[in-house]
C-alpha positions in Angstrom: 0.0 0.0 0.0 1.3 2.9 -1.1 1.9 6.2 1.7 1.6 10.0 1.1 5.0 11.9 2.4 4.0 14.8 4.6 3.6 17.6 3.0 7.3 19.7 2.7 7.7 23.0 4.9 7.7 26.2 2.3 11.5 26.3 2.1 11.7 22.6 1.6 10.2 22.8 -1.8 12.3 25.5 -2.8 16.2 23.6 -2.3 17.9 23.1 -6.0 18.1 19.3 -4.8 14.7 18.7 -4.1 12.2 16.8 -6.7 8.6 17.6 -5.8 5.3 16.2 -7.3 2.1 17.7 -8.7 0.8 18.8 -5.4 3.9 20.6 -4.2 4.8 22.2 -7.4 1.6 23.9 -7.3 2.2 24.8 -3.8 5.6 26.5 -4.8 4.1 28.5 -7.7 1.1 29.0 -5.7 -1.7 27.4 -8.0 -4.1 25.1 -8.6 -3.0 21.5 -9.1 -4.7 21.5 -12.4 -3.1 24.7 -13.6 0.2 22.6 -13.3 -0.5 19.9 -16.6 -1.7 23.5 -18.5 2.3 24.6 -17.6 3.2 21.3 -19.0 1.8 21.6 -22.1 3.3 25.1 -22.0 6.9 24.0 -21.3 7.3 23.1 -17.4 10.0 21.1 -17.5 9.3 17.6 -15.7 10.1 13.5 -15.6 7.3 11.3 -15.9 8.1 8.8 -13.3 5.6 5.5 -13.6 2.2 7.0 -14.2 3.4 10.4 -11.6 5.1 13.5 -12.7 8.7 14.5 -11.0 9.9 17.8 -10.7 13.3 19.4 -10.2 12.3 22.1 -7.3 15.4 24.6 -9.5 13.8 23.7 -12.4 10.3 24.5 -11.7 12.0 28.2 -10.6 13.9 29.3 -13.2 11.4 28.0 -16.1 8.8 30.3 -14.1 11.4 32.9 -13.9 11.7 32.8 -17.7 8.0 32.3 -18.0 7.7 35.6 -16.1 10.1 37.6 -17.9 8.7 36.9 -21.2 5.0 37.8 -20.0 6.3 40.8 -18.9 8.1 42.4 -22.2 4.8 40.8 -23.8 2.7 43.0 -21.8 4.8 46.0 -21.8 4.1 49.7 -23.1 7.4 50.4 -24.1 8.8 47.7 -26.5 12.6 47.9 -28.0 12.5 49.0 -32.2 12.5 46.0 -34.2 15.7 46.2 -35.1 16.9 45.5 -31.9 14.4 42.9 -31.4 15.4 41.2 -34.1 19.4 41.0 -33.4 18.5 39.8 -29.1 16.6 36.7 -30.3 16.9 34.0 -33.0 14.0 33.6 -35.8 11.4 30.8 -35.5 14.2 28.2 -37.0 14.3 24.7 -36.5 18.4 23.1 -37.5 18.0 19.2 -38.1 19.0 16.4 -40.5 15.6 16.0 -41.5 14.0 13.2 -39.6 10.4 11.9 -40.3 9.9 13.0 -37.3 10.8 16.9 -37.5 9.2 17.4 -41.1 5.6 15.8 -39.4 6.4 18.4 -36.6 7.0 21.0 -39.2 3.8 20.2 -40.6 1.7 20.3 -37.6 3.3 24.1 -36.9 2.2 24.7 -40.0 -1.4 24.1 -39.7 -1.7 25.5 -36.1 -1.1 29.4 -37.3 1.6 32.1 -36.7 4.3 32.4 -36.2 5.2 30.6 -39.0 8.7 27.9 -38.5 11.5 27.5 -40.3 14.0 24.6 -41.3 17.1 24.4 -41.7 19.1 21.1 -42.7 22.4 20.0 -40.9 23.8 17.5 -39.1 24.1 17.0 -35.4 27.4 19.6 -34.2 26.5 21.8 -37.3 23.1 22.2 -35.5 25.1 22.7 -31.8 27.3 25.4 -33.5 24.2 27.5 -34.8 22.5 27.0 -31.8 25.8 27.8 -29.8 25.8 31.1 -32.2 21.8 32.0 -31.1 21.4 31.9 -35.4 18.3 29.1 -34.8 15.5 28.5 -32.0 16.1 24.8 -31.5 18.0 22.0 -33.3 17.6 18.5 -33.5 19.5 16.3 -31.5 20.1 12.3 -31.0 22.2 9.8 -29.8 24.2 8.0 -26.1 25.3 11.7 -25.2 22.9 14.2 -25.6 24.2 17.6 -24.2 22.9 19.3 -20.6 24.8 22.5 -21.7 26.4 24.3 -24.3 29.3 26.9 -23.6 27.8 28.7 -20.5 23.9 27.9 -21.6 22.1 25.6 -20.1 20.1 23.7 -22.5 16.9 21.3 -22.4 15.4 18.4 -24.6 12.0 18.2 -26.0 11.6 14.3 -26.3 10.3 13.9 -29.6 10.5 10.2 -30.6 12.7 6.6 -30.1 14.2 6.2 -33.3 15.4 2.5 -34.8 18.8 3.1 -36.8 19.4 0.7 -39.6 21.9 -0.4 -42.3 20.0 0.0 -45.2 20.2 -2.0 -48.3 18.9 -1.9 -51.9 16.9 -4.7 -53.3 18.7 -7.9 -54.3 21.6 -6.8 -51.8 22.0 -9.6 -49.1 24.2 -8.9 -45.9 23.7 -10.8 -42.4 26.4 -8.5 -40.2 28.5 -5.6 -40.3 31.7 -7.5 -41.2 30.6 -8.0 -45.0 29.7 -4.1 -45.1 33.1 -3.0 -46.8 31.9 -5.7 -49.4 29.3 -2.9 -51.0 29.1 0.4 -52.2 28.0 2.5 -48.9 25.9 5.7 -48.7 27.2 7.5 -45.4 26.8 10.4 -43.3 29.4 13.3 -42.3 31.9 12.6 -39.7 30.3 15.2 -37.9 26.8 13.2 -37.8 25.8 11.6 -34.5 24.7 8.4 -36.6 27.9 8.1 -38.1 29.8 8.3 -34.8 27.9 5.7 -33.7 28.1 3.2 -36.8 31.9 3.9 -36.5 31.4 2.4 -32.8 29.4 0.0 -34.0 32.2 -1.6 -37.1 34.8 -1.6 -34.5 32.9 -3.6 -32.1 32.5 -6.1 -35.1 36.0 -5.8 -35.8 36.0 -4.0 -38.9 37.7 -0.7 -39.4 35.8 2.2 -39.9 38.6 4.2 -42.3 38.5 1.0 -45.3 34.6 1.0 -44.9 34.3 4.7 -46.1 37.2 4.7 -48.0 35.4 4.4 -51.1 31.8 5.9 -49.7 29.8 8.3 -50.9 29.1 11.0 -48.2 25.3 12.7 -48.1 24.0 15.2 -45.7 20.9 13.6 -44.8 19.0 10.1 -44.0 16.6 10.9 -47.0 19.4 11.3 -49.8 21.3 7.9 -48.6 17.6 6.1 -49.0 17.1 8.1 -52.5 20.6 6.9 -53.6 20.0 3.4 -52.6 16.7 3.6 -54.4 18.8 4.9 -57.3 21.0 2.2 -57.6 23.9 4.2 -56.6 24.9 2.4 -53.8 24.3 -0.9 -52.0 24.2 -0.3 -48.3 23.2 2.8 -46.6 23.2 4.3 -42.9 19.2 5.7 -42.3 16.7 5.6 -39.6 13.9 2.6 -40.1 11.5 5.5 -41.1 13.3 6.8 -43.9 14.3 3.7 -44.8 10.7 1.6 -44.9 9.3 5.4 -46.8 10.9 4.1 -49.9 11.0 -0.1 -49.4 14.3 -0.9 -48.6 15.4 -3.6 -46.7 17.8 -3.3 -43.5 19.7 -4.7 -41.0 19.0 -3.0 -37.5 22.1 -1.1 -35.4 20.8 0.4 -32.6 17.6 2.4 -31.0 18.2 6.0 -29.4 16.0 9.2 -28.5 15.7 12.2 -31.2 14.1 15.1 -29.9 14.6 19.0 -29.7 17.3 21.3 -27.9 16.4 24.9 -27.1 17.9 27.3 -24.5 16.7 26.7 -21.0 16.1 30.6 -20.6 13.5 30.4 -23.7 11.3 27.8 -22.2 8.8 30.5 -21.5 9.0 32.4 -25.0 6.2 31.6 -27.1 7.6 29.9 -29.6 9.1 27.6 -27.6 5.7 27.1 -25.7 4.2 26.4 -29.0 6.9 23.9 -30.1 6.0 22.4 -26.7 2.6 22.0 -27.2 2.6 21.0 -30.8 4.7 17.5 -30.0 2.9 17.2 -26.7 -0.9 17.1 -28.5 -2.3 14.0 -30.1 -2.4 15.0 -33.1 1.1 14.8 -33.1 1.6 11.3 -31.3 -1.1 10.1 -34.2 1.1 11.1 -36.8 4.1 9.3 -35.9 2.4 6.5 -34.4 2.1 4.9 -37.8 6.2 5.4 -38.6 8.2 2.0 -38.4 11.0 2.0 -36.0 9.5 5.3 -34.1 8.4 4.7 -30.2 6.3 7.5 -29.0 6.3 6.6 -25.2 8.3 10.0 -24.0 6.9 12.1 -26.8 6.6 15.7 -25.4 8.4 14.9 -22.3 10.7 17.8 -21.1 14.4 17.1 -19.4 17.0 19.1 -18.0 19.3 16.0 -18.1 18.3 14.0 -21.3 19.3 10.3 -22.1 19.6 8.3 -24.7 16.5 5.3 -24.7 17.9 2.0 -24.5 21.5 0.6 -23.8 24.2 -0.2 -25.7 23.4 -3.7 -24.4 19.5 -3.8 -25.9 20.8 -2.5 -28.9 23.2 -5.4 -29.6 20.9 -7.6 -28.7 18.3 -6.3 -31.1 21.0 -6.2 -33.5 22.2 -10.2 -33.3 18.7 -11.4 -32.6 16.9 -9.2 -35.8 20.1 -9.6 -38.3 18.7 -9.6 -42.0 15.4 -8.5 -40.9 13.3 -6.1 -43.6 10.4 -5.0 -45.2 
C-alpha cells in the first residue's frame, strides 16, 4: 500500500536538490493543481516517473522565472524598435537532418497558425554550432550523449521520438552482419553526424575498421538522400533511420535504437515559440502522426528534461542487432 509523504515546509520545496510532485509544485508556484498539466503543455520542465510526474524544485523556478520575464516584455508599453528585437533573439528556425519525425512536426506548426517555423538542414554539431551562435531556435539532437549544456547555456530536450537506426540496403543486396559491409558500395553520413559516430562504434565492435569501410563511400547530408541513392541504384548499403528507410522499401539490417528530440535554450522555455513547439509535439495529433512510422516509439513524446538520455543501452541495442540480423520489409 502505497503512503503520502508529509507535505514539505515552504523552504523545503524551494532547495535546488529537491524533486517535488504535482501537489507541491503547485504549492511552490502558488496554483491550482490543475493549472500545473496546463504549464506542462506550455513547457514546465518535468520527468514522468511511472504513471506520476517528478519535478526538479530549480527547475520549476527558473522556467517560471523565464516564464515571467517573457510575459512581462509581452505585456509592456514600451517595447525595443524592431531592429533591436530582431538581433536579441533568434528567428522561428528549426536546425536538423531532416528526420520523419521533425518534417511531421513542421507540418503540424504549419497548420496551427503564426508564427510561421522555419528549417534548416544540418547535421548533429552543425546544429550545436548555430545553436551555440543563437542563429536558430532549436536544433535536432540524437544519440548516447545528448548535451545538458552548451558553452555557458544551459540547455533542455524536448523528447520527440525513439528512433530505430538501420543499415540500409537496396533490393537484391544480401548482408547478415556488419563484417561483410566494406563488401558494398555504402551511402554515409558526415563525420560530424551523431549516426555516423555511432556506426563507427558499431564496425569496430565487429571488428572492422571504420577508415577502409568509407574509403570508397559516398558521403550525403541527410537520411533521405542515402535512402534516395540506394533507391537509385547508386549504392548498395546505406546508414538511415527505419523511417526513412521503410518510406521508400528498402530492406535493412537494425544497429541500434536511441531518443531524437529537440534542444532549445533553458532561458527560452517561456518564450512563445518555444511554448508552442512544446505544445505541438505534446498534443495528439502529433503522437497520431508518428504512431504509424516504423521504427518510431512515442512513449516519451513531449516529455521535457533538463538532463536527457539516450532510450535503451548499448546492451539492448546489440541484442536487437544479433537477434533481428537480415530482418526487412
Amino acid at each position: 500500500m502505497k503512503h503520502a509523504r508529509p507535505p514539505l515546509a515552504r523552504h523545503k520545496l524551494q532547495r535546488a536538490d529537491t524533486l517535488l510532485t504535482t501537489s507541491e509544485v503547485a504549492r511552490l508556484l502558488r496554483v491550482h493543481p490543475k493549472h500545473v498539466y496546463r504549464l506542462l503543455r506550455r513547457g514546465l520542465p518535468g520527468l514522468r516517473v511511472g504513471g506520476e510526474w517528478r519535478f526538479s524544485s530549480a527547475d520549476v523556478l527558473q522556467w517560471s522565472s523565464a516564464a515571467g520575464a517573457t510575459a512581462e516584455r509581452t505585456h509592456a508599453v514600451e517595447r525595443p524598435p524592431e531592429t533591436e528585437r530582431a538581433e536579441s533573439c533568434p528567428g522561428t528556425l528549426v536546425a536538423a537532418n531532416g528526420d520523419v519525425a521533425i518534417e511531421l512536426l513542421m507540418a503540424r506548426l504549419k497548420d496551427s497558425g503564426r508564427p510561421l517555423f522555419g528549417f534548416v538542414q544540418t547535421d548533429r554539431r552543425g546544429g550545436l554550432d548555430l545553436l551555440r551562435r543563437d542563429d536558430v531556435l532549436a536544433v535536432g539532437c540524437h544519440g548516447a550523449r545528448i548535451p545538458g549544456a552548451l558553452a555557458d547555456q544551459r540547455l533542455v530536450f524536448i523528447h520527440l521520438v525513439d528512433r530505430q537506426v538501420v543499415l540500409a540496403f537496396r533490393r537484391g543486396v544480401r548482408i547478415r552482419n556488419l563484417r561483410q559491409t566494406s563488401q558494398f558500395r555504402l551511402a554515409s553520413r558526415p563525420e560530424t553526424a551523431g549516426v555516423r559516430e555511432r556506426f563507427d562504434e558499431r564496425l569496430r565492435q565487429a571488428g572492422v575498421d571504420p577508415a577502409a569501410v568509407h574509403a570508397g563511400a559516398i558521403v550525403l547530408p541527410s537520411h533521405r538522400e542515402v535512402v534516395y541513392a540506394l533507391a537509385r541504384g547508386d549504392a548498395d548499403v546505406g546508414l538511415a533511420s527505419l523511417a526513412w528507410a521503410d518510406r521508400v522499401g528498402l530492406e535493412w539490417m537494425p544497429l541500434y535504437r536511441e531518443a531524437y528530440g529537440l534542444l532549445v535554450r533553458a532561458g527560452r522555455l517561456g518564450d512563445s515559440r518555444v511554448i508552442r513547439l512544446c505544445e505541438t509535439a505534446q498534443s495528439a495529433e502529433f503522437r497520431r502522426d508518428i504512431a504509424g512510422v516504423r521504427g518510431y516509439r512515442a512513449r516519451q513524446t513531449g516529455t521535457i528534461a533538463y538532463e536527457p538520455h539516450s532510450a535503451g543501452s548499448d546492451g539492448e541495442a546489440r541484442e536487437n542487432e544479433h537477434a533481428n540480423e537480415g530482418r526487412g520489409p
